[in-house]
C-alpha positions as CSV (number, residue, x, y, z in Angstrom):
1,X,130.3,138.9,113.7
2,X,127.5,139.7,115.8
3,X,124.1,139.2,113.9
4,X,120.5,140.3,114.9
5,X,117.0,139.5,113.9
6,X,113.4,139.7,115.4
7,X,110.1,137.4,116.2
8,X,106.8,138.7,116.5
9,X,104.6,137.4,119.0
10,X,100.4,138.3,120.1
11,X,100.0,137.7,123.6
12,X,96.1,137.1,124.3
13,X,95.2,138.5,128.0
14,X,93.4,136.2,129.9
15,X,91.2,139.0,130.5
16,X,89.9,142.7,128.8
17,X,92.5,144.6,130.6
18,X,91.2,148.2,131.2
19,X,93.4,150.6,131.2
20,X,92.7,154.2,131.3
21,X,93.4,154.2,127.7
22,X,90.6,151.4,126.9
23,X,90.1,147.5,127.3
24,X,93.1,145.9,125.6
25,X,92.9,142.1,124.4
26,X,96.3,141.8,123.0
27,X,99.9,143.1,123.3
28,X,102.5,142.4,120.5
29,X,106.0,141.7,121.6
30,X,108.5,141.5,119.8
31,X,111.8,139.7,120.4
32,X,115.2,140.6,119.1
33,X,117.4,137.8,118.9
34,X,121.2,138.3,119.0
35,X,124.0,135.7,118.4
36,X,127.6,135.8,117.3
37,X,127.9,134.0,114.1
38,X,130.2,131.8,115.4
39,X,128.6,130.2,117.8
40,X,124.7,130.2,116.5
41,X,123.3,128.1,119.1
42,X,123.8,130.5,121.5
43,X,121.3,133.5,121.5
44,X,120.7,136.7,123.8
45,X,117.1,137.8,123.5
46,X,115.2,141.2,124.3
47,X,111.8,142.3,124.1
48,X,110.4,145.0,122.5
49,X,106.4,145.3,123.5
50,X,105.5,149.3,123.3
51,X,102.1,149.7,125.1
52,X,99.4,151.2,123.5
53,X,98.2,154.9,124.6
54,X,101.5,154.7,126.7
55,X,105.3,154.1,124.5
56,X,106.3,156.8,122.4
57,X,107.1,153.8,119.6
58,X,103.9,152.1,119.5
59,X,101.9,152.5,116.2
60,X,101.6,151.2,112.8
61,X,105.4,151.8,111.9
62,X,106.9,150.0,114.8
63,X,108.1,146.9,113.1
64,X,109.2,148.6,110.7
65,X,111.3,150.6,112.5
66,X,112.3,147.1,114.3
67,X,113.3,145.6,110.4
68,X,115.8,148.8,110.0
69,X,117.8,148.5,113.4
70,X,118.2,145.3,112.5
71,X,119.1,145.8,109.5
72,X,121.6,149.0,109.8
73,X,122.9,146.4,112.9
74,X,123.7,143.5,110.7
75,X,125.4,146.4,107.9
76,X,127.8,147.4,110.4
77,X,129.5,144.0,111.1
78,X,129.7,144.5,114.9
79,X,132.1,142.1,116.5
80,X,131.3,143.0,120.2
81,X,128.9,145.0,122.0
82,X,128.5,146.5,125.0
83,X,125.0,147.9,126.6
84,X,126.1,151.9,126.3
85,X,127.1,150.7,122.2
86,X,123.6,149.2,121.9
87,X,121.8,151.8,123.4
88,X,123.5,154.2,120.6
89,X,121.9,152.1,117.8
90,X,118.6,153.0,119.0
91,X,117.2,156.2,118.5
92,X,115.7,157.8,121.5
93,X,112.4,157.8,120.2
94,X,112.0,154.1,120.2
95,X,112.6,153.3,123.9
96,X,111.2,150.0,124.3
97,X,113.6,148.9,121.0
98,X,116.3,150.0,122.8
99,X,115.3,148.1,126.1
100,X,115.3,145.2,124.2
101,X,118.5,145.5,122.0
102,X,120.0,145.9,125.7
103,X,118.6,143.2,127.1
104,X,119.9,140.8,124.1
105,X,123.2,142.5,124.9
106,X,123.4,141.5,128.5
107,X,121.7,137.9,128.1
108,X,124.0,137.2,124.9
109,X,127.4,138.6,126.9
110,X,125.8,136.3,130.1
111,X,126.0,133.2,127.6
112,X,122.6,133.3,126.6
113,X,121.2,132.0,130.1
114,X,118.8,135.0,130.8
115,X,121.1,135.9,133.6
116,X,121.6,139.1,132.9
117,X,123.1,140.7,136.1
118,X,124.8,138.8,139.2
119,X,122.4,140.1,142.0
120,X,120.9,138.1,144.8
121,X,117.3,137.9,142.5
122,X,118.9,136.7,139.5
123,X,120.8,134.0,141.3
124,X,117.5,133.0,143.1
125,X,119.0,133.5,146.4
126,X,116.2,136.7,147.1
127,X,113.1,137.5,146.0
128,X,111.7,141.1,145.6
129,X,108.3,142.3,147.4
130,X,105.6,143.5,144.6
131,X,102.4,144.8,144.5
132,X,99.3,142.8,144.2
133,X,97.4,145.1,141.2
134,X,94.1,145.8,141.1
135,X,93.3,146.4,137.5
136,X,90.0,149.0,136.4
137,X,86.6,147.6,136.2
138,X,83.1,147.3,137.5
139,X,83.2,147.4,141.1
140,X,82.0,143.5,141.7
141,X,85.6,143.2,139.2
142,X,87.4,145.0,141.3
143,X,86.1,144.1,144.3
144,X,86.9,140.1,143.7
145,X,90.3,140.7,142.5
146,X,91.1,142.8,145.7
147,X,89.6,139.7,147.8
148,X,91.9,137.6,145.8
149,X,95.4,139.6,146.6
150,X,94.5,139.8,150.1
151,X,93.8,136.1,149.9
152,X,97.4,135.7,148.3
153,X,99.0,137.1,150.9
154,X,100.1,140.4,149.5
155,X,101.2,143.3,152.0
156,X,100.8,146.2,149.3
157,X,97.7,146.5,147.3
158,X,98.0,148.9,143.9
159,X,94.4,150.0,143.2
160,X,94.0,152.0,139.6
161,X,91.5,154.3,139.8
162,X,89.5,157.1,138.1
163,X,87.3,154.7,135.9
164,X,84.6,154.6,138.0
165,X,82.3,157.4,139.9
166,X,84.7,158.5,142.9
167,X,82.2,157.8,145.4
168,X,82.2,154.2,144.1
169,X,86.1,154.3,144.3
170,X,86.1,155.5,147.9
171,X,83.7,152.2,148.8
172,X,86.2,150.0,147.3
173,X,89.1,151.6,149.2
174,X,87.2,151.7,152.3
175,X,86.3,147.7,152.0
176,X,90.1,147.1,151.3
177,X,90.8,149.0,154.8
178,X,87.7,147.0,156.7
179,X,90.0,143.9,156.0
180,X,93.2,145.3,156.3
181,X,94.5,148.1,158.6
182,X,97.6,150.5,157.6
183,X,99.8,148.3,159.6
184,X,98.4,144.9,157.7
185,X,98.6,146.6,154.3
186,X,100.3,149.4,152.3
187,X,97.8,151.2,149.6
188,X,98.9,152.4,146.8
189,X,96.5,153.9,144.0
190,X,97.0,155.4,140.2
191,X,95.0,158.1,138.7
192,X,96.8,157.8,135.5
193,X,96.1,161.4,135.0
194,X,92.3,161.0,135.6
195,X,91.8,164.7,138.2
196,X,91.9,168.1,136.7
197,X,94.4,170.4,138.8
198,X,91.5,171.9,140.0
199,X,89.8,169.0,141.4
200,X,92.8,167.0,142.9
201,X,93.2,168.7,145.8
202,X,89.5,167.8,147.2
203,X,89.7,164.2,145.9
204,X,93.2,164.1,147.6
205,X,91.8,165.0,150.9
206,X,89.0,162.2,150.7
207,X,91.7,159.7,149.6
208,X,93.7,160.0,152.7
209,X,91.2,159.2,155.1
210,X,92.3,155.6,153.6
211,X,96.0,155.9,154.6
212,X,97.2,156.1,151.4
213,X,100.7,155.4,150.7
214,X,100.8,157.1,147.6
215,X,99.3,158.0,144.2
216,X,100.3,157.9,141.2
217,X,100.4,160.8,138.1
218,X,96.8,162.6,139.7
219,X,96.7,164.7,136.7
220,X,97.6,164.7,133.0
221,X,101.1,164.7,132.2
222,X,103.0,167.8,131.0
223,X,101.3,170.8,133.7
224,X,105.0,171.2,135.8
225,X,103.8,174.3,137.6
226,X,100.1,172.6,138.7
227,X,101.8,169.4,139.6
228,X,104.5,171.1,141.7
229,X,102.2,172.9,143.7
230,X,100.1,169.2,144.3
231,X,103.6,168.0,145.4
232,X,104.0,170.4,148.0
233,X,100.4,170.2,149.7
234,X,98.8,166.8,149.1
235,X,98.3,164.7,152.0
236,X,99.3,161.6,149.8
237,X,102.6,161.7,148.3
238,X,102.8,162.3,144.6
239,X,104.8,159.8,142.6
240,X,105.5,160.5,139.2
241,X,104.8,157.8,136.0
242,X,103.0,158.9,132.5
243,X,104.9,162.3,133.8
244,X,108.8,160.7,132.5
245,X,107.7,159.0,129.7
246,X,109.3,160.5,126.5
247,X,111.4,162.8,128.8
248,X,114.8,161.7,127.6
249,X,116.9,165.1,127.2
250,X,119.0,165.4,130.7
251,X,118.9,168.4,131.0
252,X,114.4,168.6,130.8
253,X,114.9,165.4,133.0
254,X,116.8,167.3,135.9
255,X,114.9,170.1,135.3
256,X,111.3,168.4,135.9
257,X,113.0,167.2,139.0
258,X,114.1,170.3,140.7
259,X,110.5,172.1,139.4
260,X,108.2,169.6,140.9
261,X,110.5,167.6,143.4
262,X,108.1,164.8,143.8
263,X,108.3,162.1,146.5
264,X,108.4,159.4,144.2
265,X,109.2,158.6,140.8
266,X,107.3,155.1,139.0
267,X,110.3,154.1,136.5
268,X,109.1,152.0,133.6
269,X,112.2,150.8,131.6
270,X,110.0,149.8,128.8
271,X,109.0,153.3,128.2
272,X,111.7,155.2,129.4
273,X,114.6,153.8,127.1
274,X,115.9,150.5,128.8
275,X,118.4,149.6,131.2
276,X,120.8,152.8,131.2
277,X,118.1,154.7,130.8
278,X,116.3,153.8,134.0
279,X,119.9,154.1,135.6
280,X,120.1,157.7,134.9
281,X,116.6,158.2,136.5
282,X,117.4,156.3,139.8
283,X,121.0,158.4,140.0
284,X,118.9,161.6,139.5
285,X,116.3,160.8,142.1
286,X,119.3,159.8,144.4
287,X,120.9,162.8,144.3
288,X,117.3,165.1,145.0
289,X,116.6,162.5,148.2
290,X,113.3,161.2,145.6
291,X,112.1,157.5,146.3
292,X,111.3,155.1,143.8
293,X,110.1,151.8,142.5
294,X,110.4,150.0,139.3
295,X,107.1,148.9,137.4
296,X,106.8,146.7,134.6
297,X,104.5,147.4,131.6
298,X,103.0,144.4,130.2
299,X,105.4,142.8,128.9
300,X,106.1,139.2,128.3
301,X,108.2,136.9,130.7
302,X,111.8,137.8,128.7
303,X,110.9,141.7,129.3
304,X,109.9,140.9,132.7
305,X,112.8,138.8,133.8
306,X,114.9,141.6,132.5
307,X,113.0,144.6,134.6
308,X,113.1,142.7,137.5
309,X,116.6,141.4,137.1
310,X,117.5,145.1,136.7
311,X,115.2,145.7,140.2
312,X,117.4,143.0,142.0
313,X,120.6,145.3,141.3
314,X,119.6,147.6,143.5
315,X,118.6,147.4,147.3
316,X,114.8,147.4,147.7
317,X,114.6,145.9,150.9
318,X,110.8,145.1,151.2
319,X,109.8,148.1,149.5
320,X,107.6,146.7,146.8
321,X,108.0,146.6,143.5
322,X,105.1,146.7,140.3
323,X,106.7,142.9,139.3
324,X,103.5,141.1,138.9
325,X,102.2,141.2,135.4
326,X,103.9,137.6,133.9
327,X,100.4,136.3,134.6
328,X,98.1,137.9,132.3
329,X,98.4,136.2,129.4
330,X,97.6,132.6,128.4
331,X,100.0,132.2,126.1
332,X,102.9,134.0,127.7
333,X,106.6,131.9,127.3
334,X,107.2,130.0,129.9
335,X,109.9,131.2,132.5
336,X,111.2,130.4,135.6
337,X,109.5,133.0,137.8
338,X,106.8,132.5,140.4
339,X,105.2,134.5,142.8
340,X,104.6,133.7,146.5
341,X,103.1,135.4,149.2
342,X,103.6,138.6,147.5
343,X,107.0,138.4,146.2
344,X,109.0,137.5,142.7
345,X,111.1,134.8,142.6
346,X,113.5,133.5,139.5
347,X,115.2,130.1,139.8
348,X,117.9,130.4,137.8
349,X,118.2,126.6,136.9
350,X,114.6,126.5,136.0
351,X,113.4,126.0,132.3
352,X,112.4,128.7,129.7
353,X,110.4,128.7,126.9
354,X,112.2,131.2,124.4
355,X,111.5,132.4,120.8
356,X,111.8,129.6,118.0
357,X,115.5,130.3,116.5
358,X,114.6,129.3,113.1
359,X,116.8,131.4,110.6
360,X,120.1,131.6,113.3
């Protein structure tokens, strides 16, 4: 019989990172931990780390709600599971829970490797392009980090903005485009909701004297008409984020889709339900001609590994992904993954550092 558990975990940032929620100085994960009963030593393991101001789960009631799955799991005497059963046990409401119950899932059924999928990535054979981020701050914070990706070697640049005086902004921008031209660099920036609808437009105009490649959720989530009618005229594609998050009836999903048709959609799995659930996003945008990328959101190495494992099924070519977050904390488990000259790489003979199996 199939038997499941959980490990809680603080991950300390190496840095305050400022988001436009507030600084944050520590992330709890949590990692589900799934074996067969029969054979202990071998363990599949998911993470479960809702972001604060961002998951629909995260609050004071999460690992609580983390102690019942397991607990109505373990009740039911499951012999065998697939990722569709697993995502079943989770309500919708708890979507990074569900992510990692899938995750365990697929690594468990892999043999407990952390091979989840058979893909090019996985099998270290390919890496995939990401973005360098540029996370908020002063500007003399900002400003070193962006000397520092550029330094790396990174050929797309994520800048978050709407932290800072806009004027201030548009100096930072306009130093990132003094070193690097269009052609050198792709620019990407992320107002996480930060212009009114009435304001947008101007600031849109302003932003594309940069060359921007695109930006991210301009205004607050939840205004379909006022974010339509920014899709259809802003010189900077629109790509959606904050916008999906806790959108998880099909029918409300297709119908953002056809209301606002946005360029691009920014597909968190950690927020939007896991690895199925991401799935049914991609499939939608395919259908409507809508881009994408996939973006992790803070999570550990396990959650990472498993986003961009999830990343390598599909054909990105050098389109670039938001991969690069395994480095922010200083005691993050240790994983096979590296990043070089602006891509993520897994060598899948390398060592991990996984969650203590005391209890199994």
């Amino acid at each position: 019989m199939l038997s499941l558990t959980y490990q809680r975990r603080a991950l300390h940032f190496n840095f305050p990172a400022r988001t436009s929620r507030g600084a944050l100085t520590e992330h709890l994960a949590y990692y589900l931990g799934l074996h067969d009963t029969r054979q202990p030593q071998v363990v599949g393991w998911g993470e479960a780390a809702p972001l604060a101001g961002l998951s629909p789960d995260y609050g004071p009631g999460f690992e609580a709600a983390v102690e019942a799955v397991c607990r109505r799991f373990n009740q039911a005497s499951h012999a065998a599971l697939s990722v569709a059963e697993a995502a079943a046990l989770v309500p919708v409401e708890l979507p990074s829970l569900r992510f990692a119950l899938e995750t365990a899932v697929l690594d468990l059924n892999g043999g407990g490797r952390q091979q989840l999928y058979a893909n090019a990535f996985s099998q270290g054979r390919a890496g995939l392009p990401i973005n360098g981020l540029v996370w908020m701050g002063d500007a003399a914070f900002m400003r070193a980090q962006i000397r520092q990706k550029l330094t790396a070697g990174y050929a797309c640049l994520k800048v978050k903005i709407g932290s800072l005086d806009f004027d201030t902004e548009l100096a930072l921008l306009a130093e990132i485009r003094a070193e690097a031209s269009p052609s050198q660099l792709v620019l990407r920036v992320d107002a996480n909701g930060a212009f009114s609808p009435a304001e947008a437009p101007a600031k849109l105009a302003r932003l594309a004297e940069f060359a921007i490649h695109s930006i991210e959720q301009p205004i607050a989530a939840g205004q379909w008409a006022a974010l339509g009618a920014l899709c259809r005229t802003s010189p900077i594609p629109v790509a959606l984020d904050e916008e999906l998050i806790g959108l998880t009836d099909p029918g409300r999903q297709e119908a953002l889709l056809n209301t606002v048709r946005p360029p691009y959609l920014v597909l968190k799995p950690t927020l939007l339900g896991g690895h199925a659930a991401t799935r049914r996003w991609i499939a939608l945008a395919a259908a409507r001609g809508i881009a994408w990328w996939i973006t992790s959101a803070l999570e550990s190495n396990i959650g990472l590994n498993a986003v961009a494992q999830l990343t390598g099924e599909y054909a990105v070519g050098d389109f670039a992904q938001g991969l690069g977050t395994g480095q922010l904390y200083d005691n993050n488990l240790a994983a096979p993954l590296s990043i070089r000259a602006g891509a993520l790489h897994y060598d899948p003979a390398g060592a991990w550092e996984l969650p203590h199996s005391t209890g199994f």
